[in-house]
Residue frames as qw, qx, qy, qz and C-alpha x, y, z in Angstrom:
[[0.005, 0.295, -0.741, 0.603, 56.36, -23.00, -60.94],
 [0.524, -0.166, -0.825, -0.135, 54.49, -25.49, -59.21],
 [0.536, -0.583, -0.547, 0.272, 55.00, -25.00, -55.73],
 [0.049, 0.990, -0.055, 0.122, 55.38, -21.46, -54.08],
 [0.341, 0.628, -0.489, 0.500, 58.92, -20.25, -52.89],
 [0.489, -0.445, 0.331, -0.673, 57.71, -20.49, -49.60],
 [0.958, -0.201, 0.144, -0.143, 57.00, -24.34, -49.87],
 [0.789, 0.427, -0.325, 0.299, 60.21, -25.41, -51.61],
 [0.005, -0.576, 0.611, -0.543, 61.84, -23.21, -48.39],
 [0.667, -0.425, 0.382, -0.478, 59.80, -25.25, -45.84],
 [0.992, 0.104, -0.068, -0.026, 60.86, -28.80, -47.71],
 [0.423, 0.594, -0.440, 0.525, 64.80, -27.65, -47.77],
 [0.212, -0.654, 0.495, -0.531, 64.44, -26.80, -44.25],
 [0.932, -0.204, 0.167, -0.248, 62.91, -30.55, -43.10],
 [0.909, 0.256, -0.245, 0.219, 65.52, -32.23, -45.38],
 [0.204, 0.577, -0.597, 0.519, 68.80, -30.07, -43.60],
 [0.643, -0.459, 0.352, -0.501, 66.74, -31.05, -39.84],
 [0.976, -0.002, 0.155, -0.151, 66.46, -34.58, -41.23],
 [0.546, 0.518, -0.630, 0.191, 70.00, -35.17, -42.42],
 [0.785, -0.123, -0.525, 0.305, 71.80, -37.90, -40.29],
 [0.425, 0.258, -0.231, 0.836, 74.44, -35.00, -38.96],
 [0.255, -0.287, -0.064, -0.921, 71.34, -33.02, -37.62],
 [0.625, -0.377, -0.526, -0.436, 68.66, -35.50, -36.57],
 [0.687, -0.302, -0.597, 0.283, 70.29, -35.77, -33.17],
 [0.162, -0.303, -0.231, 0.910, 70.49, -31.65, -32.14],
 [0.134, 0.933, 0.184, -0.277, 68.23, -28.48, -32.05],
 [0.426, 0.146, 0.204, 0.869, 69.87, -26.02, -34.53],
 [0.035, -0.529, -0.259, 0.807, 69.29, -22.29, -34.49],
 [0.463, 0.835, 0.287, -0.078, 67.37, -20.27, -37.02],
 [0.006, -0.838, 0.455, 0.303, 70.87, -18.58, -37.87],
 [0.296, -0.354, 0.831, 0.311, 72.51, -21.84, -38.98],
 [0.543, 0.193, 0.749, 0.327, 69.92, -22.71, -41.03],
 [0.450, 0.854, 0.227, -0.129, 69.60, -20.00, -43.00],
 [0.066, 0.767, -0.512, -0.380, 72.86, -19.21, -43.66],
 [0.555, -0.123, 0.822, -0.018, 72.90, -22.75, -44.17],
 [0.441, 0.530, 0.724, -0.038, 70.33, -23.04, -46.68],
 [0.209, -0.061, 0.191, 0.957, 70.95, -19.12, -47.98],
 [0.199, -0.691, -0.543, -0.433, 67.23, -18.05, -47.22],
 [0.289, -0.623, -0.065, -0.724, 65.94, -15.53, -45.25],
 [0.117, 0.014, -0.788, 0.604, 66.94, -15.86, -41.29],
 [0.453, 0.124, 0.318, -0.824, 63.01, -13.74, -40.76],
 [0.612, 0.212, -0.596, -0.474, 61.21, -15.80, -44.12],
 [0.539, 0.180, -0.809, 0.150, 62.66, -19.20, -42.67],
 [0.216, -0.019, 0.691, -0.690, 61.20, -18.62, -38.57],
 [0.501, 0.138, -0.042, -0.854, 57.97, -18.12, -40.24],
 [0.587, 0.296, -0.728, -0.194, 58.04, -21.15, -42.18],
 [0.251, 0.231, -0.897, 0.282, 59.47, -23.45, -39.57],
 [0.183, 0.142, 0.778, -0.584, 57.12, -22.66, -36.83],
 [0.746, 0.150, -0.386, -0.522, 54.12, -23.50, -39.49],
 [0.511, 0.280, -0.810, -0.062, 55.91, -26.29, -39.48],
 [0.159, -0.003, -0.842, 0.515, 56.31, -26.94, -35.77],
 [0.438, 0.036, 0.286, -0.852, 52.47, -25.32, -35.10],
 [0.706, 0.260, -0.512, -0.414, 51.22, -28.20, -37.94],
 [0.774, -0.460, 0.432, -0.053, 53.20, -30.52, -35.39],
 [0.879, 0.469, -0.087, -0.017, 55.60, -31.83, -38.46],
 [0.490, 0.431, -0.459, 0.603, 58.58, -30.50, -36.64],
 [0.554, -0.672, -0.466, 0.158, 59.76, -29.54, -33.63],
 [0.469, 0.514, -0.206, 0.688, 61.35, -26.72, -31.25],
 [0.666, -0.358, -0.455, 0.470, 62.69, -25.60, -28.40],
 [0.314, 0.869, -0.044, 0.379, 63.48, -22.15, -27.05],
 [0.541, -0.820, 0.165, 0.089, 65.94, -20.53, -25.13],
 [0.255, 0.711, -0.609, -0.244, 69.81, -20.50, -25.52],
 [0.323, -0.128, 0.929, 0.125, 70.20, -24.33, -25.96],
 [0.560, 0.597, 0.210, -0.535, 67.07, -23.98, -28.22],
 [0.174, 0.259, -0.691, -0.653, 66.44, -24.68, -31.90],
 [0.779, 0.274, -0.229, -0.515, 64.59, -26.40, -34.36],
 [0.096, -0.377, 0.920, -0.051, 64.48, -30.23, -34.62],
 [0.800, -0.002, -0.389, -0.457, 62.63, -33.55, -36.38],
 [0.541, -0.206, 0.795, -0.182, 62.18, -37.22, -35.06],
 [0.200, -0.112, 0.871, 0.434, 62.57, -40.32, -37.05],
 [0.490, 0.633, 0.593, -0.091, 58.93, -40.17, -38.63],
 [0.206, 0.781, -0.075, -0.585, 59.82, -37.60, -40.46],
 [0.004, -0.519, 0.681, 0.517, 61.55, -39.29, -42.83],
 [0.306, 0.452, 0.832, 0.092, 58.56, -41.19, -43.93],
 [0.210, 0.668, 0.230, -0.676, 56.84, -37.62, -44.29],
 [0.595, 0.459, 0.506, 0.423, 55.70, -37.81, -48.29],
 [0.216, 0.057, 0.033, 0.974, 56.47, -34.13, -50.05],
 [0.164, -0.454, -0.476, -0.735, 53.23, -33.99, -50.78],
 [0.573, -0.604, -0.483, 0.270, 52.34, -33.78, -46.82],
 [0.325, -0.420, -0.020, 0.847, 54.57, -30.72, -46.27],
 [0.060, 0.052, 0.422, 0.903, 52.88, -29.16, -49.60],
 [0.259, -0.612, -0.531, -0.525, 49.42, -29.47, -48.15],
 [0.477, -0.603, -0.406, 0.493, 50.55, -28.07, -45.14],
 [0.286, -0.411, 0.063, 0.864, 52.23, -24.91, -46.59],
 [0.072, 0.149, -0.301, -0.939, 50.20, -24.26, -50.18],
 [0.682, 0.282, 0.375, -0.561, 47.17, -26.51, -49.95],
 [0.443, 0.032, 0.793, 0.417, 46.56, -28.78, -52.70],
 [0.436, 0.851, 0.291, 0.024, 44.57, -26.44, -54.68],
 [0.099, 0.830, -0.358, -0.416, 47.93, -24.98, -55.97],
 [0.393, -0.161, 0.864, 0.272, 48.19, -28.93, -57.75],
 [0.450, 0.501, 0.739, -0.028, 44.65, -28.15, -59.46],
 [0.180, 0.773, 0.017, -0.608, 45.05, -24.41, -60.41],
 [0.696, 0.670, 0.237, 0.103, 44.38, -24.05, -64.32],
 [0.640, 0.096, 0.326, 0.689, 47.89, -23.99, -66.46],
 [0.250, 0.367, 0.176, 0.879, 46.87, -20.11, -67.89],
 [0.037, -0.060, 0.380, -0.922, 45.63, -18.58, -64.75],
 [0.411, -0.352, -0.408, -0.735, 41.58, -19.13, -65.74],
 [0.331, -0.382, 0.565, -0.652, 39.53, -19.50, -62.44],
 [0.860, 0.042, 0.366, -0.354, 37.34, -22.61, -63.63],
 [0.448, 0.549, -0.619, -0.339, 39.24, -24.89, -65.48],
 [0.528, -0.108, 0.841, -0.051, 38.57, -29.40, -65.99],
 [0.342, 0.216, 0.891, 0.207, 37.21, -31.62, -68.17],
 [0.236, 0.635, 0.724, -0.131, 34.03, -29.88, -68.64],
 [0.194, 0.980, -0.017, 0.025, 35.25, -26.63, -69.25],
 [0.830, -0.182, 0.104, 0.517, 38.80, -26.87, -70.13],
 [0.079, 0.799, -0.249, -0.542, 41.46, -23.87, -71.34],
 [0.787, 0.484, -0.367, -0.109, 43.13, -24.45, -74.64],
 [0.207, 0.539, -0.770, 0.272, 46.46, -25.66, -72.81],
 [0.679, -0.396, 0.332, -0.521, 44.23, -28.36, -70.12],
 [0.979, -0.145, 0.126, 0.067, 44.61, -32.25, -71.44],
 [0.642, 0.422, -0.374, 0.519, 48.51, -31.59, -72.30],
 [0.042, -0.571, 0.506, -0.644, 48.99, -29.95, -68.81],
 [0.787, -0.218, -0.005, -0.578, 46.77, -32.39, -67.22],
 [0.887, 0.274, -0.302, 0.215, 49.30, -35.31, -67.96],
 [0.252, 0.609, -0.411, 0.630, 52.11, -32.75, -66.39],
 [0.678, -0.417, 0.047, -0.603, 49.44, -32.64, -63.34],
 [0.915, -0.187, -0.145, -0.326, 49.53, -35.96, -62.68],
 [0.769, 0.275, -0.353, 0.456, 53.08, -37.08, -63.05],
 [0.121, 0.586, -0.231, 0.767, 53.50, -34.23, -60.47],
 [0.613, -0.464, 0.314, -0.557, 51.14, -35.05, -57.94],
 [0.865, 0.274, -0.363, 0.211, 52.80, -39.02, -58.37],
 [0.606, 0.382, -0.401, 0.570, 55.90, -37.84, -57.82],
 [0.284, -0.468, 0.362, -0.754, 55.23, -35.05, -54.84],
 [0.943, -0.258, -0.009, -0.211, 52.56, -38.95, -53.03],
 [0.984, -0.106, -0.142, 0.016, 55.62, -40.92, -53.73],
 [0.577, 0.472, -0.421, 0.518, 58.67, -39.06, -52.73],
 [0.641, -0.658, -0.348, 0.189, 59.48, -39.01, -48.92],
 [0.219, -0.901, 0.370, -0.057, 61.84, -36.56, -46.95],
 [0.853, -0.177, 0.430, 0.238, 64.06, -40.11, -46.74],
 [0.739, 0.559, 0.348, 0.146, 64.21, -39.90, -50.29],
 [0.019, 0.984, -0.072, 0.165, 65.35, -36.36, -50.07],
 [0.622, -0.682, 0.384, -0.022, 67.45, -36.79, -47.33],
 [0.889, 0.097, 0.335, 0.298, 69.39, -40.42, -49.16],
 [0.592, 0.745, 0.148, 0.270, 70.48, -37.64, -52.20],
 [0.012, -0.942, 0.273, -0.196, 71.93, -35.15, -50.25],
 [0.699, -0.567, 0.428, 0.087, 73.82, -37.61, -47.67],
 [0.915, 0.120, 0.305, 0.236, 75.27, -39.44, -51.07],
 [0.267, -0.544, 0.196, 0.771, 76.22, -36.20, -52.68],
 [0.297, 0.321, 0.739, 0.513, 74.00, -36.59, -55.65],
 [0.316, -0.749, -0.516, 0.270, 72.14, -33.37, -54.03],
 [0.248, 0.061, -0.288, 0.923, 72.41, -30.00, -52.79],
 [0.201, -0.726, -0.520, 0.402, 70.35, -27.94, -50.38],
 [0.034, 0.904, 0.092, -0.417, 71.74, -24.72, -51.11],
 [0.595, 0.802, 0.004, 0.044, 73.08, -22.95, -54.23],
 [0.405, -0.775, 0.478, -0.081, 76.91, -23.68, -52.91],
 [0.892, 0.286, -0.313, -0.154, 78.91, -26.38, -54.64]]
């Protein structure tokens, strides 16, 4: 596992905000968790990171909710993953060791190193759009629901 549980929830939650169907209302914490099948308490937490970061937004009260604006959908993954785990969870050594690079590598470093890269790539060059394009086409899912 790359990213924690905790970031993969906070990227799910941007992409459901950022769908077409969504990008024009507040939703409640209740709809998107059941939505999403995470944690209603987990998922508040999360969000308002989010919104406190300023990456989202939200309202309260009973017309209230959560809710993005079109930048978001430029937002790269890796932006939401140094917001929630830092990018020292892209650098951390493949068998746990606390110093691990070039100079002092583990046995498992230039084959994971390769992995590394292709990862942090992929996390720079995918966008919430990106995200967002899969789900609207049906090539996707958010949650574990077919």
């Amino acid at each position: 596992m790359v990213i924690s549980k905790t970031c993969g929830y906070a990227i799910r939650g941007v992409v459901f905000l950022s769908l077409d169907q969504n990008r024009t209302k507040k939703i409640g914490i209740v709809e998107i968790a059941e939505e999403l099948q995470i944690p209603q308490h987990f998922l508040s937490k999360i969000l308002q990171n989010l919104v406190n970061k300023g990456l989202i937004y939200s309202v309260r009260g009973p017309h209230g909710g959560f809710f993005t604006k079109e930048p978001i959908l430029k937002t790269t993954i890796l932006d939401i993953v140094k917001i929630v785990d830092g990018l020292s969870v892209l650098k951390k050594c493949f068998l746990g060791r606390e110093e691990c690079s070039s100079e002092n590598p583990c046995p498992m470093h230039d084959e994971f190193e390769s992995c590394r890269e292709g990862i942090f790539d992929t996390f720079r060059n995918k966008t919430i759009g990106d995200l967002v394009q899969g789900v609207e086409s049906g090539e996707t899912t958010l949650s574990g629901i077919a």
